[in-house]
C-alpha positions in Angstrom: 0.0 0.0 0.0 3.2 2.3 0.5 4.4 2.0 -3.0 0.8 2.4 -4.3 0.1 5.7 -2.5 3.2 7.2 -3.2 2.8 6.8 -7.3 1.4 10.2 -8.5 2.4 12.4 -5.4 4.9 15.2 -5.4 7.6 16.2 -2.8 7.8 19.8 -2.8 11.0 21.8 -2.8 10.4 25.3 -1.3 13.9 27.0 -2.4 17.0 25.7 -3.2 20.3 24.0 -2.2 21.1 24.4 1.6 24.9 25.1 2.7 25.4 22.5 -0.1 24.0 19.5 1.6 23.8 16.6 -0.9 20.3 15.3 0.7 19.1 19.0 -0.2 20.0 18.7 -4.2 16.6 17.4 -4.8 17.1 14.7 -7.4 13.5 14.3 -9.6 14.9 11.3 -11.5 15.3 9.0 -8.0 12.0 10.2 -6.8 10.1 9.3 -10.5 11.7 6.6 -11.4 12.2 4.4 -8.1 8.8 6.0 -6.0 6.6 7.1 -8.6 6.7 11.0 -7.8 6.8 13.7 -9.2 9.3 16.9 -8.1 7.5 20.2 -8.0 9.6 23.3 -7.6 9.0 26.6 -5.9 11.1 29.4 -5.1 11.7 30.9 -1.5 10.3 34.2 -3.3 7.0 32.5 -3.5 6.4 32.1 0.6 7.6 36.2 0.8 5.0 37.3 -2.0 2.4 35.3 -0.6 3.0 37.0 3.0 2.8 40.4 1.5 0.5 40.1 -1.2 -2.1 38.2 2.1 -2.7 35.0 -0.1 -3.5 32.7 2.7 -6.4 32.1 4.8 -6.8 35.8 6.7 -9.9 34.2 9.5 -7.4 31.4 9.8 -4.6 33.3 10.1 -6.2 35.1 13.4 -7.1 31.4 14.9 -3.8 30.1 14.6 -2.2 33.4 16.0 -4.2 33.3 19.4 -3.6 29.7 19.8 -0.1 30.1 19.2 0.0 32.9 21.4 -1.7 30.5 24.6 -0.1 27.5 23.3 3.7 28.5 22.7 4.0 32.1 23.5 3.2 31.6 26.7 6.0 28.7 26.7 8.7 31.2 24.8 11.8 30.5 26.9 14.8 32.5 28.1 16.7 35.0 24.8 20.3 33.6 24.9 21.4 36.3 22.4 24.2 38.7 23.1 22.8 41.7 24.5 23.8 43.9 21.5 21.7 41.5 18.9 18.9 41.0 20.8 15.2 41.5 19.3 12.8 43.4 21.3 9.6 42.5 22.1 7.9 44.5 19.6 10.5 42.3 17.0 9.9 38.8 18.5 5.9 39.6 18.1 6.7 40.1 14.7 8.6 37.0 14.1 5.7 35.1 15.8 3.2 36.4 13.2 5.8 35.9 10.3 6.2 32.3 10.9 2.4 31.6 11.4 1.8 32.8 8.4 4.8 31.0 6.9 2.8 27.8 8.3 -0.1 28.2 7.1 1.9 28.9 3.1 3.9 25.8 3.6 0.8 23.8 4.5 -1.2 25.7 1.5 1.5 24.8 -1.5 1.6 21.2 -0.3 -2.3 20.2 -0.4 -3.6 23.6 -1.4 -6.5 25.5 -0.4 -9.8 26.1 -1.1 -10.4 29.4 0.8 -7.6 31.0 -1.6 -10.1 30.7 -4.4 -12.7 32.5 -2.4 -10.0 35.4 -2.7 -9.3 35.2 -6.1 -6.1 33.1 -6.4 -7.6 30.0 -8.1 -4.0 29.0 -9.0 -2.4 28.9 -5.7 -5.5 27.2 -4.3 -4.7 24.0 -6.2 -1.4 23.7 -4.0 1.1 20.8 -5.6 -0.3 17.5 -4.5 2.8 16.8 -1.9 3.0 14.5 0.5 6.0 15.3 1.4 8.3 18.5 1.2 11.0 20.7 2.4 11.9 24.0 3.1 15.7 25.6 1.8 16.3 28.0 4.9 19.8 28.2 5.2 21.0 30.6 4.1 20.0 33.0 1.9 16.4 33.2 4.0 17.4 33.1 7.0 20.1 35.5 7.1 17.5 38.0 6.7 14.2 36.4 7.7 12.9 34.5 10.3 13.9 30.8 10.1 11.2 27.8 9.3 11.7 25.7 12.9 8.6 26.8 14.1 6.5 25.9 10.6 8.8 22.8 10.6 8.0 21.5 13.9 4.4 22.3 13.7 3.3 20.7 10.5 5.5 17.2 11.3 3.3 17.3 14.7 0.1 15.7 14.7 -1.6 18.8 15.9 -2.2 22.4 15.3 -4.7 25.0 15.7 -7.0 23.4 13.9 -6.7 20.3 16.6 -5.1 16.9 16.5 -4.9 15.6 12.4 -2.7 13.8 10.6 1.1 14.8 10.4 2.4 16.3 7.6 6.2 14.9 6.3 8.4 18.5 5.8 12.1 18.3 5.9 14.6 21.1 7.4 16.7 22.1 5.2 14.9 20.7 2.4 16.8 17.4 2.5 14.8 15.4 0.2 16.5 12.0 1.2 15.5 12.5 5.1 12.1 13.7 3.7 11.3 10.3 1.8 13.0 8.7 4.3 10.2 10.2 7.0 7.7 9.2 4.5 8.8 5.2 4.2 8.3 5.6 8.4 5.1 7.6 8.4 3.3 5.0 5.8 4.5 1.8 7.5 3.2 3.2 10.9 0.8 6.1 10.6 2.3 8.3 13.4 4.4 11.7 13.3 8.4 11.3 12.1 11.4 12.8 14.1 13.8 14.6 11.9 17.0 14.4 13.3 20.9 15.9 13.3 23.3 12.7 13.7 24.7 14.6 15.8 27.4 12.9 18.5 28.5 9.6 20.0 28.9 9.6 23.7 30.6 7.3 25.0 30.0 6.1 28.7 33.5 7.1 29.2 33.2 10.7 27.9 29.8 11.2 29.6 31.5 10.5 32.9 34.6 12.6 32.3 32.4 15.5 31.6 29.8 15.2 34.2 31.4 12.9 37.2 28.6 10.8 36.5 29.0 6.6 35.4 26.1 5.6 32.8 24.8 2.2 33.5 22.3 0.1 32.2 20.7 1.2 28.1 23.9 3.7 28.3 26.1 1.7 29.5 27.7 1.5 26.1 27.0 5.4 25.3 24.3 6.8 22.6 24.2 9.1 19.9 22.7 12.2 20.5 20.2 13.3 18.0 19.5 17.1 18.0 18.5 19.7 14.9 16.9 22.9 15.6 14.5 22.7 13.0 11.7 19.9 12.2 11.4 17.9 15.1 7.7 17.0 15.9 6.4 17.6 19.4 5.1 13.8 19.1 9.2 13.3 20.0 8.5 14.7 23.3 7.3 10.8 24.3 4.4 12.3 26.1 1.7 9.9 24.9 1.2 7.2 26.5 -0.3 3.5 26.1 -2.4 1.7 28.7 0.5 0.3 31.0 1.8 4.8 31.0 4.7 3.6 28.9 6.1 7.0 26.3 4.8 5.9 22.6 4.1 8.0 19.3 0.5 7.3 18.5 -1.3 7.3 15.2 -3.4 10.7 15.4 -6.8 9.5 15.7 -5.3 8.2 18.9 -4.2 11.1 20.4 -5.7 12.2 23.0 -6.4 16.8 23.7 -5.0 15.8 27.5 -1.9 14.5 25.3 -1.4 17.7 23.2 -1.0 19.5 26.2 1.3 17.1 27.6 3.2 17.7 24.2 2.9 21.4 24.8 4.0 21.7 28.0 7.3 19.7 27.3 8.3 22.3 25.0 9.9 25.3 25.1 10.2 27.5 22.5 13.6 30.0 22.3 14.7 32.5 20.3 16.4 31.1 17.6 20.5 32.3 17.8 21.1 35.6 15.7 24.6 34.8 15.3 23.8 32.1 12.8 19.8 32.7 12.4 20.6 36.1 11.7 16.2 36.7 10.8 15.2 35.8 13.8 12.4 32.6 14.6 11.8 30.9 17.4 13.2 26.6 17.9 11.5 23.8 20.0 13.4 22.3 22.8 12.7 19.6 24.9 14.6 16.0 26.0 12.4 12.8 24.4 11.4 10.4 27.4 13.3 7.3 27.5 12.4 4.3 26.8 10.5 4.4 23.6 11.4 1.8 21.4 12.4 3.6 17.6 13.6 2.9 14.7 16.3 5.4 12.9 16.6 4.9 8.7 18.0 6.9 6.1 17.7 6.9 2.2 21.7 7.8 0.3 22.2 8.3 -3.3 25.6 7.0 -4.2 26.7 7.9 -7.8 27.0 4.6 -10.0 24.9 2.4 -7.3 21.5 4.9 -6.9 19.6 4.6 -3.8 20.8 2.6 -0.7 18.6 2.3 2.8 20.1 2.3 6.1 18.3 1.1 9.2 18.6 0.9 12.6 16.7 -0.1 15.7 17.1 1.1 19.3 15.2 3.0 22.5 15.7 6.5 23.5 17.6 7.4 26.8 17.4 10.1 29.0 20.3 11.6 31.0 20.3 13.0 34.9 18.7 16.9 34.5 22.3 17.8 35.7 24.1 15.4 33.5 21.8 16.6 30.5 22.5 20.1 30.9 26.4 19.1 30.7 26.3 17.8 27.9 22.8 19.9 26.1 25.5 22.6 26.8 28.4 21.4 24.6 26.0 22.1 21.2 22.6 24.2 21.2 20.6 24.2 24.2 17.7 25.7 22.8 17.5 22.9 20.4 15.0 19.8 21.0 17.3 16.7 22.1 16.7 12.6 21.8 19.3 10.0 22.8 19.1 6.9 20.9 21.0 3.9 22.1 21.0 1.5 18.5 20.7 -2.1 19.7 24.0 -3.9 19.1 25.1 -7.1 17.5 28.4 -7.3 17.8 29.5 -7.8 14.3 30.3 -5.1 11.7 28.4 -1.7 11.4 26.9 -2.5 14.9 29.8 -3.6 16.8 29.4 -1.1 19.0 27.6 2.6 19.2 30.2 4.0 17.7 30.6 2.4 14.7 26.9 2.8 13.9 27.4 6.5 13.9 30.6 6.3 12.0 28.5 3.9 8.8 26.1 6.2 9.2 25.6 7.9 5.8 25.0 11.5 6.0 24.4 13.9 9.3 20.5 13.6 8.8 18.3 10.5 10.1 14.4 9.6 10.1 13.6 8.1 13.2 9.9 6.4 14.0 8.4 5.0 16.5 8.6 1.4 17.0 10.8 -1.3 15.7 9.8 -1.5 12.1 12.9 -2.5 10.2 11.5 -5.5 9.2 8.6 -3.8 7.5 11.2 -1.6 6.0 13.7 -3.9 4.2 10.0 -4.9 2.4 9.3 -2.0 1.1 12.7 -1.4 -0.4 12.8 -4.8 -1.8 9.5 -3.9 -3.2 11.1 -0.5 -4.9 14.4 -2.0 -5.6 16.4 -0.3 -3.0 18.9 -2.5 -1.8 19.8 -2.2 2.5 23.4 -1.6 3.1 22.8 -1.5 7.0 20.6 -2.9 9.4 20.2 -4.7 12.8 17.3 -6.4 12.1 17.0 -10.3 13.0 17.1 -12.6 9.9 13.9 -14.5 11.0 12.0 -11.4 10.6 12.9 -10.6 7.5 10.7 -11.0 4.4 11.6 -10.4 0.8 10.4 -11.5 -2.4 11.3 -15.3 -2.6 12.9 -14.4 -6.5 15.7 -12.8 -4.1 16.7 -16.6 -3.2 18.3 -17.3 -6.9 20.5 -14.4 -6.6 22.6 -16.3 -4.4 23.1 -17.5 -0.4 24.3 -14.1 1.0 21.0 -11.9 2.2 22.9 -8.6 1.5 25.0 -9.4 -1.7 21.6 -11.0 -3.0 19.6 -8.2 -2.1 22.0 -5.5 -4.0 22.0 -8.1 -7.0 18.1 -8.2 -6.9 17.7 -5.1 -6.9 20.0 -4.4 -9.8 18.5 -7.1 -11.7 15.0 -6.0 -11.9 16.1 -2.2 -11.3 13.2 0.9 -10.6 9.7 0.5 -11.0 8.8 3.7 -13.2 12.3 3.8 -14.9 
């Protein structure tokens, strides 16, 4: 059902290349001829006209500003900014309307908008038929205009002022490859995606020379620290819960309003820092509850290959509040924050933490709820995307049995499979 509804749908690319990241080259020959898709295009200039020309939902517009004003506002944490680049308040309420609006023109070029027509924009009501997308930033925007995070965060949550509904897929930095990646997650399991910096391994060793402290138990081998100031759904908080009060990320028709204030209350929502967000915005932060059980994947074009999907499963840890702020301290603590622990084999790419950071192919990862890297080596086999990496037990594995006459290995079979019969659409 993945591959089917993927065939016909867009992934929308709202500017350009960002800081030249190679997930962020937007490449419409993977997306048509492995997934289906079509690539639609749209300048940065676009989200800038449509804020000053009004072309967005004006009644909506005022909804989403007062519950964003006693939803996050209220919650807008401590300005970390030097004094002499500080906004001032009058600035900061400014930013806050600018990125609403920015929300709401994200949200309308994806799926469109019927109440644009009603204003006379019959064109830009149509919106591009995305179900997924991504958003440049960095840095020709943001040097001069507030920065997405907020728009980001708030569309990949299950929630907004609307109420709870389903999640949209939008990628920081408009890296395509963690978008689709997000999208493989949110189709196998129906629930919000965490986007993700791959950030840094901690060892146990590190983490005690920094903090005094001695990880034991799920850290007693360290964990990579996943942080990005930009798309990370409030879902990552890991404030739903299931019937035994246990932290889970639950499809949205299972989401409860007591939850989405749970989800709100986790989060904190800082000025974004000048000296690199030079326009201003405003980034989530919060620590994901430990002990959710997730799965991090990750699509990478390598030239002369084509796609490649790397997968692995894990739990979320949480650090002492002193220990955290230690080590929160040593990037961006105004930045939301998830420690995953990878479970190890022993062998290879998951010897150890480490070396599951060091394979891992790019500084981006998708990571879902759940342990569904079974469910994901199917639907690559199903596109023709071979697995380079994964922790996933044989016995769970299922591919197409024509995979068994291309010999005994499961990887060096799978990449010869894949090659053989080659992209659907191509």
């Amino acid at each position: 059902m993945a591959v089917a509804i993927m065939r016909g749908k867009s992934y929308l690319s709202i500017g350009s290349v960002s800081m030249g990241i190679g997930g962020s080259m937007t490449d419409p020959d993977f997306l048509q001829e492995y997934l289906g898709m079509r690539t639609e295009y749209v300048d940065a200039s676009e989200v800038l006209r449509r804020i000053q020309l009004g072309i967005y939902d004006k009644e909506e517009y005022e909804k989403a500003l007062k519950w964003t004003k006693e939803n996050c506002i209220v919650r807008e944490g401590e300005d970390f900014n030097p004094e002499h680049l500080k906004h001032n308040r009058e600035q900061k309420d400014k930013d806050w309307e600018f990125v609403v609006k920015m929300t709401l023109i994200f949200r309308d070029l994806m799926i469109g908008n019927p109440e644009l027509n009603k204003i006379g924009f019959g064109e830009e009501a149509l919106g591009h038929n995305a179900i997924s997308g991504g958003f440049q930033g960095q840095r020709q925007w943001t040097d001069f205009l507030p920065d997405g995070d907020f728009s980001e965060a708030i569309l990949n949550s299950s929630f907004d002022w609307n109420g709870i509904r389903e999640p949209f897929v939008f990628a920081t930095e408009d890296d395509h490859l963690n978008g689709i990646s997000m999208l493989f997650n949110k189709l196998l399991t129906n629930t919000a995606q965490i986007f993700a910096d791959v950030r840094t391994y901690w060892s146990a060793e590190a983490i005690e020379r920094v903090s005094g402290w001695k990880p034991d138990g799920i850290l007693s081998n360290g964990a990579i620290f996943l942080k990005n100031s930009g798309s990370c759904t409030l879902d990552g908080t890991g404030q739903q819960s299931n019937s035994e009060d246990k932290p889970v990320m639950k499809p949205f028709w299972e989401i409860s309003e007591e939850e989405v204030e749970k989800m709100l209350d986790a989060t904190t929502w800082y000025p974004s820092a000048l000296e690199y967000m030079r326009g201003g915005g405003f980034s989530s932060q919060f620590l994901t509850r430990e002990g959710m059980p997730v799965t991090m994947c990750r699509v990478n074009l390598v030239k002369g290959l084509g796609p490649v999907l790397q997968i692995a499963e894990g739990w979320t840890a949480t650090l002492p509040d002193e220990v955290f702020k230690l080590i929160d301290g040593r990037t961006d603590k105004i930045w939301p924050s998830t420690f995953f622990v990878p479970r190890l084999t022993g062998n290879g790419r998951f010897k150890d933490v480490y070396s599951v950071m060091n394979y891992w192919g790019a500084n981006h990862g998708a990571i879902s709820y759940g342990h569904i890297g079974a469910d994901l080596i199917t639907l690559a086999s199903a596109l023709s995307i071979p697995v380079n990496m994964h922790n996933v037990d044989e016995d769970k594995i299922f591919r197409p049995d024509a995979w068994s006459a291309f010999g005994t290995d499961s990887e060096g079979s799978d990449y010869r499979a894949c090659k053989n019969y080659g992209p659907l659409y191509k």
